[in-house]
C-alpha beads as a LAMMPS data file, in Angstrom:
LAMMPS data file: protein, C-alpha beads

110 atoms
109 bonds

1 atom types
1 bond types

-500.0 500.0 xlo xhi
-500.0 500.0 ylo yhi
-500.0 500.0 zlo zhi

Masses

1 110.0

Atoms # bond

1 1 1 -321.282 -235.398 -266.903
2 1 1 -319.090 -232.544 -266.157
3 1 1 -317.209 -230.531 -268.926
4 1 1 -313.861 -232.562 -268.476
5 1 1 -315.437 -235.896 -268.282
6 1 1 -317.055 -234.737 -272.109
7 1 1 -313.377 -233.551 -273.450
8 1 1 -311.716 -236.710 -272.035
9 1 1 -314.385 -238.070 -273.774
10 1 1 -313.815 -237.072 -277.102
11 1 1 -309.745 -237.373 -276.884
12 1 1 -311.014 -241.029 -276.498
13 1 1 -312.790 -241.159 -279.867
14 1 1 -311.102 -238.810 -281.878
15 1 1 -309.490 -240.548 -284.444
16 1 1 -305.645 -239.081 -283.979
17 1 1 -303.341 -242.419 -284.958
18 1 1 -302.320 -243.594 -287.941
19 1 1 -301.535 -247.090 -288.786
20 1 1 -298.069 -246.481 -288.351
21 1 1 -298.203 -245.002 -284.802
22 1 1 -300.898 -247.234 -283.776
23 1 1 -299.054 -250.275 -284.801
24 1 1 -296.133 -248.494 -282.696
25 1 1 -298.124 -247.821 -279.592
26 1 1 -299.675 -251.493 -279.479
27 1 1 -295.963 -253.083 -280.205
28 1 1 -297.492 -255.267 -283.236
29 1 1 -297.589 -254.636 -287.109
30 1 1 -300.147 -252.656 -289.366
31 1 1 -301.113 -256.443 -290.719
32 1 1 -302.485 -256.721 -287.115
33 1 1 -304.742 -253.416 -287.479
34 1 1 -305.679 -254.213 -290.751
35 1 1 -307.004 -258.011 -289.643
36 1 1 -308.694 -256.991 -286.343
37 1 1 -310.036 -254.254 -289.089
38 1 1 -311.507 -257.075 -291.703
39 1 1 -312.598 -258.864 -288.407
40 1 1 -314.653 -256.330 -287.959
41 1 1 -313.809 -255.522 -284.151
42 1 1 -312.537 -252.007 -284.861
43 1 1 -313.186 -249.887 -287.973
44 1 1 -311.139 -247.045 -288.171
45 1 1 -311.929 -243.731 -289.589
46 1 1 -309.949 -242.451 -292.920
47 1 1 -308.258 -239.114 -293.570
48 1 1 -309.398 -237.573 -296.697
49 1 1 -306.227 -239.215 -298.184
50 1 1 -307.825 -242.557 -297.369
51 1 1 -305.505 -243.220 -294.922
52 1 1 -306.556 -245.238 -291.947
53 1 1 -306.916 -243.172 -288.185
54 1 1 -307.209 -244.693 -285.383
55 1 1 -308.825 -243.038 -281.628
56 1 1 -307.506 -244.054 -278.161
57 1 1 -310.494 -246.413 -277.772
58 1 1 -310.052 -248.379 -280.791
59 1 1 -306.325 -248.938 -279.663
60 1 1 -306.935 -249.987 -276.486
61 1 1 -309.611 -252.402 -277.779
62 1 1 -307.114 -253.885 -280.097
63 1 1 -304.820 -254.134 -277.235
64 1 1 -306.823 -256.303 -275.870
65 1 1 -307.556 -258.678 -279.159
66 1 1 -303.052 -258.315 -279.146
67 1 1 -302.966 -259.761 -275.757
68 1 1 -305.391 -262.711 -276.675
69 1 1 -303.738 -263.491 -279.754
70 1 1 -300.341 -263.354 -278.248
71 1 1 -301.735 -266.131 -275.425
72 1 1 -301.996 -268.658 -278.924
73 1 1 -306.150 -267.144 -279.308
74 1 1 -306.685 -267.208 -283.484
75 1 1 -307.528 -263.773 -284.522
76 1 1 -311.171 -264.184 -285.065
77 1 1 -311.840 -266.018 -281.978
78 1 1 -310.000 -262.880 -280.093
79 1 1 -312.242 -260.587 -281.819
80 1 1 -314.910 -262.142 -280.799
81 1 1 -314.106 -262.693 -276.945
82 1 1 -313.124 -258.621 -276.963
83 1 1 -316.884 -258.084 -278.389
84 1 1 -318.305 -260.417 -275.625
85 1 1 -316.310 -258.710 -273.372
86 1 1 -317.466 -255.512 -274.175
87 1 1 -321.255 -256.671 -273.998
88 1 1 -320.945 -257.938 -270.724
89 1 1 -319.597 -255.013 -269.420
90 1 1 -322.090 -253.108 -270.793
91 1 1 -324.976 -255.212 -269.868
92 1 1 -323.478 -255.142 -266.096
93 1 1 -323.429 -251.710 -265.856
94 1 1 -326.998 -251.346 -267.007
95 1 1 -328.326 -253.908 -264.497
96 1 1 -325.888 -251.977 -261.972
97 1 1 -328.172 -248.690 -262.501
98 1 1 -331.328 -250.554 -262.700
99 1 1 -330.176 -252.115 -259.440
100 1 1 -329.003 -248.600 -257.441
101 1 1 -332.897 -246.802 -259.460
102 1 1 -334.550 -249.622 -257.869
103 1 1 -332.802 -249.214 -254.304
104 1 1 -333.761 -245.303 -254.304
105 1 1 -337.467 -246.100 -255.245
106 1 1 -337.914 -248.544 -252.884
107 1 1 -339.660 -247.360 -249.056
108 1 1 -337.141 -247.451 -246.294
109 1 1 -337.571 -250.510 -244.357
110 1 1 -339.806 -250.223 -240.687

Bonds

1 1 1 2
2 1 2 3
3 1 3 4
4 1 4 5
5 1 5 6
6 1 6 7
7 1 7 8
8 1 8 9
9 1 9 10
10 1 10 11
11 1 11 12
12 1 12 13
13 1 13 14
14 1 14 15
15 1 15 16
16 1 16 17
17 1 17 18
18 1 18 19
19 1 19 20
20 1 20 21
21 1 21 22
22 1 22 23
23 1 23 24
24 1 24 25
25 1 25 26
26 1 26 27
27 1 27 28
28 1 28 29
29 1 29 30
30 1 30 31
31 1 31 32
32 1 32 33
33 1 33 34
34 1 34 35
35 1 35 36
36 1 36 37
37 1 37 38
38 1 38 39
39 1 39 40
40 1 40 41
41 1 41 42
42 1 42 43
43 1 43 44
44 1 44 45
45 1 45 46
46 1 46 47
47 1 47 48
48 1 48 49
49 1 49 50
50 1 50 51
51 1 51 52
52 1 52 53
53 1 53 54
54 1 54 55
55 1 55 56
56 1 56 57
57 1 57 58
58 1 58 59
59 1 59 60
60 1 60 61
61 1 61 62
62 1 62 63
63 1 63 64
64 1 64 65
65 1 65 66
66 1 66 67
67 1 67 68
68 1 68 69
69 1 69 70
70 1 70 71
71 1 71 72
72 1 72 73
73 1 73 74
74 1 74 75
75 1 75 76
76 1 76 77
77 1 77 78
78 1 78 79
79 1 79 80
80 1 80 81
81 1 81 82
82 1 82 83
83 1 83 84
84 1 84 85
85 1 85 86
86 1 86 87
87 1 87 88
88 1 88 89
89 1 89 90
90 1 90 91
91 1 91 92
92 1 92 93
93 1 93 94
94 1 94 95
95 1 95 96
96 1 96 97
97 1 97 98
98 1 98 99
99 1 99 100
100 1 100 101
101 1 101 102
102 1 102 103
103 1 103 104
104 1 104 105
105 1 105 106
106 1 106 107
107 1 107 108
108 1 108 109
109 1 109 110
């Protein structure tokens, strides 16, 4: 990991977005943020004010509930699907480096 892939990294997660601008950016209300919030699927961070801050990740992950929900998915269900989502993707890039260390190890064919 190079020094910009770390700092792009960390814009990502830094929680820079309050409810207001959040709701703004996605196009949907606060009530949204707060019930993909009780849902569980994103848990934003709170200023010392208690106020609710939201990073670049968490948005676009509640994007992505928005988009289900807006297709007629109930909340929860949405929630759910975007955590699914997220394991799969996860899962298939761990079997994709298993497959490419396996590859390297293995003796050139005769």
């Amino acid at each position: 990991m190079t020094a910009d892939d770390s700092f792009g990294r960390l814009d990502d997660d830094y929680p820079a977005y309050t409810m207001g601008r959040a709701a703004e950016m996605l196009g949907t209300t606060q009530g949204f943020l707060r019930a993909v919030g009780e849902a569980r699927l994103i848990t934003p961070l709170r200023s010392a004010g208690g106020h609710r801050r939201y990073s670049r990740y968490q948005l676009r992950i509640a994007a992505r509930a928005r988009e289900l929900v807006d297709q007629g998915t109930p909340i929860e269900a949405a929630c759910r699907i975007v955590v699914l989502e997220d394991q799969l993707e996860e899962a298939q890039r761990i079997n994709a480096e298993h497959r490419r260390a396996a590859e390297a190890s293995e003796p050139p064919a005769a």
